[in-house]
N, C-alpha and C positions, 0 to 999 in steps of 0.2 A: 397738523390739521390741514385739511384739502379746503381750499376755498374755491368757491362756485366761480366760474367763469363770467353769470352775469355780473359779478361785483365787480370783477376786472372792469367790463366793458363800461360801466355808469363813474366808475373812477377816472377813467380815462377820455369818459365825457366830460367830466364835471373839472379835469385839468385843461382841457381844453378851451371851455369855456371864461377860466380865469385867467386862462394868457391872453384869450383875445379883451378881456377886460383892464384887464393890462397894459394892453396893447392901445386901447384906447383913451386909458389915463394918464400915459407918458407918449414923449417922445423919443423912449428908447424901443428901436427894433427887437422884437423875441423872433430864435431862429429856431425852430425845430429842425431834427436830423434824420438824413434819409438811412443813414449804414442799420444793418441787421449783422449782428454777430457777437458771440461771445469770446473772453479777450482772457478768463482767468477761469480757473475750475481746482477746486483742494477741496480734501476732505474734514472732517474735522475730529476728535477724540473716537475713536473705534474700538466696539467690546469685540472681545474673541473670547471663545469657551475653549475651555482645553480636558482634557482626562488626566489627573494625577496619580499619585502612587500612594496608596493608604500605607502612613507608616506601621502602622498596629498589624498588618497581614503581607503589605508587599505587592498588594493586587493592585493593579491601573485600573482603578473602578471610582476614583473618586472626582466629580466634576467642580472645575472652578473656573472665575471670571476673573479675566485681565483688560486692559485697556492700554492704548498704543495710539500714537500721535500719527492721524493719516495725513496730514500736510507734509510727514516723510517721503511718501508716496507723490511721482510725480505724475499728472496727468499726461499726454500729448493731446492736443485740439488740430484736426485734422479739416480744414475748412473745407478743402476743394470735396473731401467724401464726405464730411457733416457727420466724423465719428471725433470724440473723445474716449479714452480709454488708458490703461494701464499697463504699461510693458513688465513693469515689473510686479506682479500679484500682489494680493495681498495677503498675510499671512493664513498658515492652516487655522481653519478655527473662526475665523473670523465670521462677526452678523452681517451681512450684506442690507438684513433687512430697517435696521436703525440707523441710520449715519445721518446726520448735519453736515450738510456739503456750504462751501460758499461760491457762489458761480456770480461773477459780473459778465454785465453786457455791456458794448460799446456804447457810449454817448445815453447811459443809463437809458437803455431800451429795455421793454419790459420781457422779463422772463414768465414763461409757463411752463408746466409739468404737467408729462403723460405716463404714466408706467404702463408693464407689461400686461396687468389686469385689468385696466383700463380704458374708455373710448374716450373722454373724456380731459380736456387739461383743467389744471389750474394754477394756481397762483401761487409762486416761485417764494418762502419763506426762508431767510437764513435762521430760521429758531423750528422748523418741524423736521423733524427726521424724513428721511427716505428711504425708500424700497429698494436694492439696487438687486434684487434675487435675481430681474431679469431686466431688458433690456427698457430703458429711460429713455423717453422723448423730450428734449428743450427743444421749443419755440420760442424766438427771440420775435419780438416784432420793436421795428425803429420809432424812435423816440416822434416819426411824424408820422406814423401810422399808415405808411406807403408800402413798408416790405416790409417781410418776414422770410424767417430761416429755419430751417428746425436740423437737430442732433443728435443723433442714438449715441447713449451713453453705456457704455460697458466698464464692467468693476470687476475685475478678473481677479480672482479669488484662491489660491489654489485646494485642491479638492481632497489629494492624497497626503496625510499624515507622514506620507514618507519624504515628503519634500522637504527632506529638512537636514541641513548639513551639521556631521559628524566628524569629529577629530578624534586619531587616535593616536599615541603617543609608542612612538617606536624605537624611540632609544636615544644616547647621546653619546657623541664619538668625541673625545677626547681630543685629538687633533684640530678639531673646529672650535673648540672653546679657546683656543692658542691662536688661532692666526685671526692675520691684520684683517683679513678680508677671505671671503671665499664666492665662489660659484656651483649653483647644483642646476643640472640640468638633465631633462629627462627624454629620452632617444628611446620609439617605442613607445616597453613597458620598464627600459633599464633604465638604473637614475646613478649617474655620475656624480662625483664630486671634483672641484677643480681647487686646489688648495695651495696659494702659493706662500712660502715659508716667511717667518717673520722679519729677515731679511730682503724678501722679495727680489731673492735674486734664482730661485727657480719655480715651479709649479707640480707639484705633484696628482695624477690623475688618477682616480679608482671606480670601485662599482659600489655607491652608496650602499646598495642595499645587503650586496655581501658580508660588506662594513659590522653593519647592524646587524646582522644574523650569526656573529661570532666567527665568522670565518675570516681567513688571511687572501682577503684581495690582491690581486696583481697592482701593485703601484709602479705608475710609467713614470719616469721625470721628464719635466719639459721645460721650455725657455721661463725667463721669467713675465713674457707680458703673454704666455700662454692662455693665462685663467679670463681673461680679456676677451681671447678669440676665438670662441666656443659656438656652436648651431646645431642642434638636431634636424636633419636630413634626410627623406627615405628611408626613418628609422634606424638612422646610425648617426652618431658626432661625432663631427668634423671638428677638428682644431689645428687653428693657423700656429705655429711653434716657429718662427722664425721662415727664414725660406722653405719650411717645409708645411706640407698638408698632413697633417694626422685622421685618420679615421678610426671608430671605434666601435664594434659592436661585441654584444652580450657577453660586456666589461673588458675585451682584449681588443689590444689593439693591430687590427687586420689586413692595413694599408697605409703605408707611406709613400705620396709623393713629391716630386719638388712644385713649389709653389709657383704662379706665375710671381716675375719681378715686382711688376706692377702691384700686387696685391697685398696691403701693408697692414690692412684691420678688416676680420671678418666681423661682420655686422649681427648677421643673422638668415632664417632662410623664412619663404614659402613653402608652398607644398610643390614648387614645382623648380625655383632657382633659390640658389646661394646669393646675398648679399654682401657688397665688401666694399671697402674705403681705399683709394690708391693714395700715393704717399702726395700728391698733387693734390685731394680733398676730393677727386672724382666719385659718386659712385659706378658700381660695377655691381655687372648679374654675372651669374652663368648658370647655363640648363644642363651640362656635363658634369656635376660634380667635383666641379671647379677644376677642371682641364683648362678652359678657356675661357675667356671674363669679356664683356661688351660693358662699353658708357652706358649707364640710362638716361631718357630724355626727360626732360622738367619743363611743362609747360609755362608754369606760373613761374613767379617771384624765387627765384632760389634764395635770397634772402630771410625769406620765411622756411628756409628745410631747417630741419631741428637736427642738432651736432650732438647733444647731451643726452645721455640715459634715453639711446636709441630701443626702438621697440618693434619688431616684425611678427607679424600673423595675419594669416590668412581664411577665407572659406570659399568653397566653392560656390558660385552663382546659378542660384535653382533654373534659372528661364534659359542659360544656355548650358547644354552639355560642351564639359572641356574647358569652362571658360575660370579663371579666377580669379577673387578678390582681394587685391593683396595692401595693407596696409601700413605706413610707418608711420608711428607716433614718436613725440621725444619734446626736447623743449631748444629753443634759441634764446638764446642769453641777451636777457633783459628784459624778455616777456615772460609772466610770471602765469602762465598756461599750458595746456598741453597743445602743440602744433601736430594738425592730421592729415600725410598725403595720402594718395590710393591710384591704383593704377588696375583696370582689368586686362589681366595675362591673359594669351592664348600661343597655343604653341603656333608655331613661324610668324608670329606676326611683334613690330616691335612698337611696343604700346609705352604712352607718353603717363608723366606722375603728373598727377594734378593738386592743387592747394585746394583742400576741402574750407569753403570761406562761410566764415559763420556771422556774417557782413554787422559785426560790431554786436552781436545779440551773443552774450558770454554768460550769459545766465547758467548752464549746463555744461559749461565746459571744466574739464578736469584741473585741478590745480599744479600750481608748479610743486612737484615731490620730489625730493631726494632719493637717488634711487630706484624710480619710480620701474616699476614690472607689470607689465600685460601680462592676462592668463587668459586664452584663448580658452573658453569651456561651457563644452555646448551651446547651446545656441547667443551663450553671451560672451561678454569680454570683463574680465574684471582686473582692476587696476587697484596697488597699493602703494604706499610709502612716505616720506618722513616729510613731513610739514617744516614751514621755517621756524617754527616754537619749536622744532626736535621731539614734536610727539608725532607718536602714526598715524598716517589718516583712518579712517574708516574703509572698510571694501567698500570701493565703489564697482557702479557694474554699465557698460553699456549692452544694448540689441541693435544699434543701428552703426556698427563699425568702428566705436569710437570716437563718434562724432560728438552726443552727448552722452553724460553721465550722471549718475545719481546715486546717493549711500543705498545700500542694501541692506535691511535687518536679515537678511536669510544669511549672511559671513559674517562672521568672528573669530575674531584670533584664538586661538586655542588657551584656556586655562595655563596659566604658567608660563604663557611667552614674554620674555626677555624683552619691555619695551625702553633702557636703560640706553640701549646706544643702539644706531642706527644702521646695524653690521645685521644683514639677513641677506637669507635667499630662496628663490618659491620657483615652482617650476610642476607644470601638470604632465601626463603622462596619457598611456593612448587608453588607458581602462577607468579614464576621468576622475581621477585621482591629485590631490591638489598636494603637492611636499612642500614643506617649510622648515627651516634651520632657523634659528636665532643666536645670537653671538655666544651662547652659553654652549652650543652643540648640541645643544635639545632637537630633534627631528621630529615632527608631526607629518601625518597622511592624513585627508579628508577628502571625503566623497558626499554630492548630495546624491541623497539616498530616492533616486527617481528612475521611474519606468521608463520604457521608452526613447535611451538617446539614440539621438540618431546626430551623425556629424554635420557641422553646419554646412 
């Protein structure tokens, strides 16, 4: 229910009133406060209609209501532009126009409500539902009645039914359900397997998907901490084998050469350098397809660079052409977080990593995973793996490089995956296609089923 704005204002007299009464019954000082701004914003229980499947005919004609916990959903509150909003939608289906939000203000300054249809505010209710069809105005005014602030509210929804991720089950290779450990990785639209023997004293290398379509793939042997030194590059994988570079395209292998000395652990790549570890703990780039290797610079704390279940991806930077954005994620031992550098590449110039400082505010920051694997994928990042209880996380996802994170209902593990032991591997491909093995050899493919990608 919308309450009149006069009501607000004779409330807000009539508190007034009783402070300076107050004020004149005691000797305790009352302070009123000057800050305007809102400090918290969640949604709360959200219907979504959806179209089922009559079982009696088969027809998708038949409508039904569910309900989903929007406190899932994180907001961002953007003070300097005065928007709150949603990075990650909210599900298809979803009422935008009933929802119980709860919004605090700072120093209990009073909220109002404007909607889209609207000239009119009023009076901020945690028990009335809200409009969010279209765009929301809070006004916060401070607890002394000095300033006020107001906030376009946006509840991003998504619109196309097809936004919705699908798993489909492509097979299980036998070889994978046997070893200790594997790696799959996707070069292109080829997707590799790196399988080294139970023994672990070599690495066999083939074309997954060959694998799975009954055919007798070409299997390469390689060292044993082969499966380790893996990157998709320019559309081909690179694998470090000892003194030697491997290269690999459309499942053969096309290039061998000698390695620099120096270069002891390939890391991973960008879209534009190789990353790698020298046997001194240095890193190294190179923009030659690892002919030649340079130190990176580290502006911050090297202390804080993460050593464990390192993570590289990249996007290009829409406001510069040429320029990119390259990020490493991973953890250092003993913080139980994910640590995130970044660095913008341009070619000839030699650009410094910086510690993205999230100055003590960890509320959104990803956990420590076993495991843990970035999936660059379209416009987002989505992060999995094994918790210290030994169970899986949830897909998380970030928009903002990594920096924060939040579960996603829009990923789930596929029907049937092995969450038993902590033996997996996921790796996305250039036709946005997400692969996943589980310790059994089970393979899944999934794609959200959405118009429109475009690469970040």
């Amino acid at each position: 229910m919308k309450r009149n704005i006069a009501t607000v204002i004779l409330v807000v007299a009539m508190t007034m009133m009783c402070a300076s009464c107050l004020d004149r019954r005691s000797n305790e000082e009352y302070n009123f406060y000057g800050d305007a701004a809102i400090t918290s914003f969640s949604l709360g229980t959200v219907n979504q209609y959806l179209i089922g499947i009559r079982k009696s005919t088969g027809v998708k004609d038949s409508l039904y209501k569910q309900t989903y916990a929007g406190s899932n959903y994180i907001f961002n509150i953007d003070h300097v532009n005065g928007l709150i909003f949603n990075a990650d939608s909210l599900p298809y289906g979803t009422d935008p126009a009933h929802i119980l939000a709860t919004i605090t203000a700072k120093n209990s300054g009073t909220v109002l409500l404007k909607d889209y249809l609207d000239e009119d505010f009023y009076y901020y209710s945690s028990s009335d539902s809200i409009d969010f069809t279209g765009p929301l105005t809070i006004r916060v005014n401070s607890q002394s009645g000095e300033n006020q602030r107001d906030y376009t509210v946006k509840v991003n929804v998504h619109q196309q039914e097809g936004d919705v991720f699908n798993w489909t089950t492509m097979g299980t290779v036998a070889e994978l359900a046997v070893a200790p450990t594997f790696n799959i990785r996707a070069a292109a639209d080829d997707i590799y397997a790196l399988v080294p023997t139970t023994a672990l004293d070599r690495t066999f290398v083939y074309d997954l998907k060959k694998k799975l379509d009954g055919a007798a793939p070409t299997v390469y042997e390689l060292g044993a901490e082969a499966y380790k030194n893996a990157a998709a590059f320019n559309g081909k994988l690179y694998v470090l084998d000892g003194q030697q570079m491997k290269v690999f395209e459309d499942g053969n292998l096309v290039l061998t050469q000698t390695a620099d000395a120096q270069v002891k652990r390939l890391l991973g790549a960008g879209e534009t350098e190789l990353y790698a570890l020298s046997d001194g703990g240095k890193f190294l780039s190179s923009v030659d397809n690892g002919v030649t290797w340079k130190e990176e610079i580290f502006n911050d704390d090297k202390s804080l660079l993460p050593t464990v279940d390192l993570n590289f991806f990249s996007y290009d930077v829409e406001t510069n052409e040429g320029m990119e954005q390259v990020v490493l994620a991973g953890y250092v031992t003993g913080i139980n977080r994910m640590m995130v550098w970044s660095k913008l590449f341009e070619v000839n110039t030699q650009a410094a990593w910086t510690y993205v400082d999230l100055a003590g505010d960890y509320r959104y920051a990803a956990p420590k995973l076993t495991g843990l694997t970035v999936l660059p994928y379209g416009d987002e990042d989505i992060a999995i793996g094994v918790k210290a209880d030994g169970t899986y996380s949830n897909f998380m996802v970030s928009t903002d490089g990594g920096i924060t994170w939040h579960t996603s209902s829009q990923y789930a593990y596929p029907t049937g995956f092995n969450k038993s032991k902590s033996v997996f591997s996921a790796t996305t491909d250039s036709n946005y296609y997400i692969w996943l093995v589980d310790n059994t050899g089970q393979v899944w493919r999934g794609r959200l089923n959405k118009m429109g990608w475009e690469k970040r």
